[in-house]
C-alpha positions as CSV (number, residue, x, y, z in Angstrom):
1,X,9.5,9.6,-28.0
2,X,7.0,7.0,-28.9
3,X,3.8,7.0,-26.9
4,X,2.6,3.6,-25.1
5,X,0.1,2.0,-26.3
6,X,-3.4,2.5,-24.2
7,X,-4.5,-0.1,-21.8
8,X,-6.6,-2.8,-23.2
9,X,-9.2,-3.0,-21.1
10,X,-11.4,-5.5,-23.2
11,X,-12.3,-8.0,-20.5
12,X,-13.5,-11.6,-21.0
13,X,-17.0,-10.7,-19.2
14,X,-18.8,-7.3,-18.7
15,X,-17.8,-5.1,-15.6
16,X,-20.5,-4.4,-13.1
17,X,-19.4,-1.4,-11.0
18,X,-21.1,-1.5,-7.4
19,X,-21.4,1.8,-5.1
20,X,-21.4,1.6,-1.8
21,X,-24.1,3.2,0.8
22,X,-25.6,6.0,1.1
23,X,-25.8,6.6,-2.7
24,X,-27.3,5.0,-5.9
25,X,-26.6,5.3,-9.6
26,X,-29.4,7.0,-10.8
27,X,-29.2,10.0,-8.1
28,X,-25.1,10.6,-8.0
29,X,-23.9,10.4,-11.4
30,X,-20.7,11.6,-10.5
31,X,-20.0,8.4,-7.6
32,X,-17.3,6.4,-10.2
33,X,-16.0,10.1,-11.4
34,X,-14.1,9.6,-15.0
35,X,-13.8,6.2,-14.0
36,X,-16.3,4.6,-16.4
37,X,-15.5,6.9,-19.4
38,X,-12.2,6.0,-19.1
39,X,-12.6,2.0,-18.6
40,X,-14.9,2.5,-22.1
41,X,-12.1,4.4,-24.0
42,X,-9.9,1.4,-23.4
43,X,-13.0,-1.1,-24.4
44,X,-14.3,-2.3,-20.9
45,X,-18.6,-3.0,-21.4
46,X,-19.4,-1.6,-18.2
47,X,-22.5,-1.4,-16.6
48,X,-23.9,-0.5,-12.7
49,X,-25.1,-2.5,-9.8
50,X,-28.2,0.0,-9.2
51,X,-29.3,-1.6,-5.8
52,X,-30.6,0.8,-3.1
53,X,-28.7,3.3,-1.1
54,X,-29.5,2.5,2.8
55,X,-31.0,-1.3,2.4
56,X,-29.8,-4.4,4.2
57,X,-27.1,-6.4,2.8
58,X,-29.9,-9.3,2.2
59,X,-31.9,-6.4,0.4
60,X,-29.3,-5.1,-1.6
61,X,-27.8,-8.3,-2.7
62,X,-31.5,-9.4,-4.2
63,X,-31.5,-6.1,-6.0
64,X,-27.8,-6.5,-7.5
65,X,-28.6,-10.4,-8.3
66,X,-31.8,-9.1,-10.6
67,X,-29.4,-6.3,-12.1
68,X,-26.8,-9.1,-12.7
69,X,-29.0,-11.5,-15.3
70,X,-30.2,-8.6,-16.5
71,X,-26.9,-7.6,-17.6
72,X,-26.3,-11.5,-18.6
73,X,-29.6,-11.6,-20.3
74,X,-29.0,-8.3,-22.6
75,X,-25.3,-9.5,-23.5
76,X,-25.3,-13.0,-23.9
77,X,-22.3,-13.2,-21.3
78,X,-22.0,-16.2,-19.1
79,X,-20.6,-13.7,-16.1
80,X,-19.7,-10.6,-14.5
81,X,-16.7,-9.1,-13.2
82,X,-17.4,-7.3,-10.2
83,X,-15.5,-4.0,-8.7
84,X,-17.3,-3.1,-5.7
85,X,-16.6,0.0,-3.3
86,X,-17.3,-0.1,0.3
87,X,-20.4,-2.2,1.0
88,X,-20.9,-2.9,-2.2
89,X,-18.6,-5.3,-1.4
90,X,-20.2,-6.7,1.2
91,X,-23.9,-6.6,-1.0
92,X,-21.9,-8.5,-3.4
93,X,-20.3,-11.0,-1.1
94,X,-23.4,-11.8,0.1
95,X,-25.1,-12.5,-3.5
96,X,-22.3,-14.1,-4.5
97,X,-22.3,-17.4,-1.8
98,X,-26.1,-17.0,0.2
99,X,-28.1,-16.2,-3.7
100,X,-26.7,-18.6,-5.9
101,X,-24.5,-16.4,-8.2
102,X,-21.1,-17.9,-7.7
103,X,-21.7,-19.4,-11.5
104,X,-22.1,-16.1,-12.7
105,X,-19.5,-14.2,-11.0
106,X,-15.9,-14.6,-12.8
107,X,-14.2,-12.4,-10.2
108,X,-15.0,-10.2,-7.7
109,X,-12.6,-6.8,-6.4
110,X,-13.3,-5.4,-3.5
111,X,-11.8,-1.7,-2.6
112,X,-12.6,0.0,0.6
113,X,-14.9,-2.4,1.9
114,X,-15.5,-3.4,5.6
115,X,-14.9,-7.1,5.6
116,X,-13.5,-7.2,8.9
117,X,-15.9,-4.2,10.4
118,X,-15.3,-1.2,12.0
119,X,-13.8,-1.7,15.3
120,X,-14.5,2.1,16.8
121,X,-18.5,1.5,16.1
122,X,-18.3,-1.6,18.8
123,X,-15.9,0.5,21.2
124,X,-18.5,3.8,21.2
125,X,-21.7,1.4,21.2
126,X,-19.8,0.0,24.2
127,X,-18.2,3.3,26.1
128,X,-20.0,6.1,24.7
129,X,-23.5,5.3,22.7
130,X,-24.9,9.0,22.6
131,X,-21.0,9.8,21.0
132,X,-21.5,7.4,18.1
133,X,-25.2,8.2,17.8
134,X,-23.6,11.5,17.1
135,X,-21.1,10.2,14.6
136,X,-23.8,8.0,12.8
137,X,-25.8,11.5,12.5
138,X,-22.7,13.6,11.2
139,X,-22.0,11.2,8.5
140,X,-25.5,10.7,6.9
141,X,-25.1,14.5,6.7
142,X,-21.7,14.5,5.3
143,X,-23.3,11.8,2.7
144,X,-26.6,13.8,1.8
145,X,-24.0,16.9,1.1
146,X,-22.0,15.0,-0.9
147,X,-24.9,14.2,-3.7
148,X,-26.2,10.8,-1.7
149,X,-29.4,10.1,-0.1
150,X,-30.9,10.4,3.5
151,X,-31.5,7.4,6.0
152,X,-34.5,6.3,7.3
153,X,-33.1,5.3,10.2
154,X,-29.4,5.8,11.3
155,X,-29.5,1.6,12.9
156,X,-28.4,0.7,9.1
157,X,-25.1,1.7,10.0
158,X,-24.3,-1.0,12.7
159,X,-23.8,-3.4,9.4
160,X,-20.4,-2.0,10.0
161,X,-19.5,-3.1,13.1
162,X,-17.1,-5.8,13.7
163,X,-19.8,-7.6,15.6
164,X,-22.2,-8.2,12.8
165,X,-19.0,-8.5,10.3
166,X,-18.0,-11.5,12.2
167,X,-21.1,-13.5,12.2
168,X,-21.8,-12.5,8.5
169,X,-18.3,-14.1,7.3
170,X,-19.0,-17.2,9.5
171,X,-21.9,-17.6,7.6
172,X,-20.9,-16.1,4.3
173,X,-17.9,-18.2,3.3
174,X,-16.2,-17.1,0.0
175,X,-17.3,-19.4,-3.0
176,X,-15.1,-22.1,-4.5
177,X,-14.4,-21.0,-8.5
178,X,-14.8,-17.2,-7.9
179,X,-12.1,-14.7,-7.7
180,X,-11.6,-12.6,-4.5
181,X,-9.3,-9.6,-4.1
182,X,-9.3,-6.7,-2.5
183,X,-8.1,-3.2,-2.1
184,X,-7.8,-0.2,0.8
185,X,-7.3,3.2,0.8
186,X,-5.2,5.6,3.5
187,X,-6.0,9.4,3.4
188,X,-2.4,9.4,5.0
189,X,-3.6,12.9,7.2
190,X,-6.9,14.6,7.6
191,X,-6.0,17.6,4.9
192,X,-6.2,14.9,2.5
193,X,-10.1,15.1,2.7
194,X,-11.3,17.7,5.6
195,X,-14.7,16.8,5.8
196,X,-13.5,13.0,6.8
197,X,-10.5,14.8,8.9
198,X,-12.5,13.8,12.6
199,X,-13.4,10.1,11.3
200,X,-9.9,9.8,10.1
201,X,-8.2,11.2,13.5
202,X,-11.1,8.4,16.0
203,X,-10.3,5.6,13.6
204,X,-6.5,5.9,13.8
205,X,-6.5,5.7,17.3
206,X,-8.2,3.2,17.4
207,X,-7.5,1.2,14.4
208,X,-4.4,2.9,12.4
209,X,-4.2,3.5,8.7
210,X,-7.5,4.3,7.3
211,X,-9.5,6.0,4.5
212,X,-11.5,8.2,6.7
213,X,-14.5,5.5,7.4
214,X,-12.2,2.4,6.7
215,X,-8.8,0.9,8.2
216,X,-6.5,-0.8,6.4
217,X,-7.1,-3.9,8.2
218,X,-10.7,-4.3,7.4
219,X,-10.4,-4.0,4.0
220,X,-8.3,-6.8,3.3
221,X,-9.8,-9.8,1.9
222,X,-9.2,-12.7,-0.4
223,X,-6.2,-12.0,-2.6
224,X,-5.2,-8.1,-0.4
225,X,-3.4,-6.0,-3.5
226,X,-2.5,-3.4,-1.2
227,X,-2.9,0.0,0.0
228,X,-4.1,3.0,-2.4
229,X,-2.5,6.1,-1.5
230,X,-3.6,7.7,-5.1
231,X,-2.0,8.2,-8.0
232,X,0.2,10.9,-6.6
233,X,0.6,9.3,-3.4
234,X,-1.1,12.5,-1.6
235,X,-3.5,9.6,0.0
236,X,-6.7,8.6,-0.9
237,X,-9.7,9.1,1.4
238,X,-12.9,7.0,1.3
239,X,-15.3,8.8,-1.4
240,X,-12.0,9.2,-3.2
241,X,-11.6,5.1,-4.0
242,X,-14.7,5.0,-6.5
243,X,-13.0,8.0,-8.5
244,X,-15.6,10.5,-6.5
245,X,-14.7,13.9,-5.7
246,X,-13.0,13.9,-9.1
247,X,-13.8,18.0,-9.6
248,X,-12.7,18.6,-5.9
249,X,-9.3,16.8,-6.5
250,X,-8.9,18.7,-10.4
251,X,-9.6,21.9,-8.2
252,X,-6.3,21.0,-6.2
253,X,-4.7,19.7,-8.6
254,X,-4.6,15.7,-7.9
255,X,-5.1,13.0,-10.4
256,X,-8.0,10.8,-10.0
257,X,-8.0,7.4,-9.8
258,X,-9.2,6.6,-12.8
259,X,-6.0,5.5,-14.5
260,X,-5.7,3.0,-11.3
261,X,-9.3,1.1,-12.4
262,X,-7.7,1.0,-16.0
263,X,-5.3,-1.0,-14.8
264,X,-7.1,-3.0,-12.4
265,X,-9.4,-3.9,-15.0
266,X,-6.5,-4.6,-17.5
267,X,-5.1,-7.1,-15.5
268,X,-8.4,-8.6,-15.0
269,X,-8.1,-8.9,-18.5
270,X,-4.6,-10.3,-18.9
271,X,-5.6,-13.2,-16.2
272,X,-8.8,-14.2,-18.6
273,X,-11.6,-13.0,-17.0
């Protein structure tokens, strides 16, 4: 049988992969997984977003800007395309319309990110504070034993409530001449990833579908591709989208998603940026 022909993954402008919180690039190697070897093999230039790990979106968004015309500056492109997982969507949103960027951004893909907010942090902060206070503290753990960093203060993760998500896209309008789309993930059931198992149970119940930190209906915005339920369709949880846990899911025998940012960046490609 003759074998197909690898993706071409040889975009019009460099890819700028952008983590999400709690980690940075330099600390967690392993955050993308395979996913940027593989993007190279099929001739993606990609580079990182290296902002901070627990800064504001304002902070964040000045740091990924600088990174950005760096990257411009070193390859003579005129733009980036950005893939962005979980607020680094938001960082990058942000930077995008409020810092002037939208001339260098050709296209921006969003997966797992909180555009909409997470409604159970606005339900807890209303009915049960010290609960959430809780659920704040048993995640930054969950985050430092997963290879990311420690907060200073556990208030960075009201960013993610519907409240603040609503006032910042009032003010942060998408900007004319850049691509939006966006992707979420489903864990499907908590054996998909036990550690997110009790954030996957609250959020369903209050929200549906979710990645074990994000629903479905959050992470929808601008041109919504769908749901990722992995490349075996044994559900994808949060830390999964970026291609992390990569050795826990070749331990259990899943594929990683890194054949799934092939193709996302291939079609990138094929629509000429």
């Amino acid at each position: 049988m003759r074998a197909e022909p690898p993706a071409d993954c040889r975009t019009r402008y460099p890819v700028v992969l952008v983590h999400g919180i709690g980690y940075t690039d330099e600390e967690n190697p392993h955050y993308w997984g395979h996913v940027p070897d593989a993007l190279r093999r099929c001739g993606a230039d990609v580079y990182f977003g290296e902002q901070d790990s627990y800064s504001s979106v304002t902070v964040n968004a000045q740091q990924l800007k600088d990174r950005i015309l760096q990257i411009l500056q070193e390859t003579g492109a005129e733009k980036v395309n950005l893939i962005a997982h979980s607020k680094g969507g938001i960082d990058a949103r942000y930077m995008i319309s409020s810092l002037g960027m939208a001339d260098r951004v050709a296209s921006l893909t969003t997966v797992a990110t909180p555009h909409r907010g997470l409604g159970a942090i606005d339900t807890l902060k209303e009915k049960a504070p010290a609960v959430l206070r809780q659920f704040y503290g048993l995640f930054a753990v969950m985050v430092r034993s997963d290879g990311g960093g420690k907060p200073e203060t556990l208030d960075i993760f009201d960013q993610f409530s519907e409240d603040y998500m609503t006032v910042f896209n009032e003010m942060v309008p998408d900007a004319p001449g850049v691509y939006y789309q966006s992707w979420a993930c489903d864990m499907k059931k908590r054996s998909t990833d036990p550690p997110l198992g009790i954030f996957h149970d609250v959020i369903e119940k209050m929200q549906g579908a979710n990645d074990g930190f994000v629903p479905v209906t959050s992470a929808a915005w601008g041109a919504f591709r769908g749901v990722c339920i992995g490349v075996d369709g044994e559900g994808i949880s949060h830390p999964m989208a970026c291609g992390g846990r990569a050795k826990w899911m070749e331990k259990k025998g899943r594929k990683d998603l890194s054949s799934w940012y092939v193709d996302m960046v291939s079609e990138l490609r094929q629509m000429g940026f």
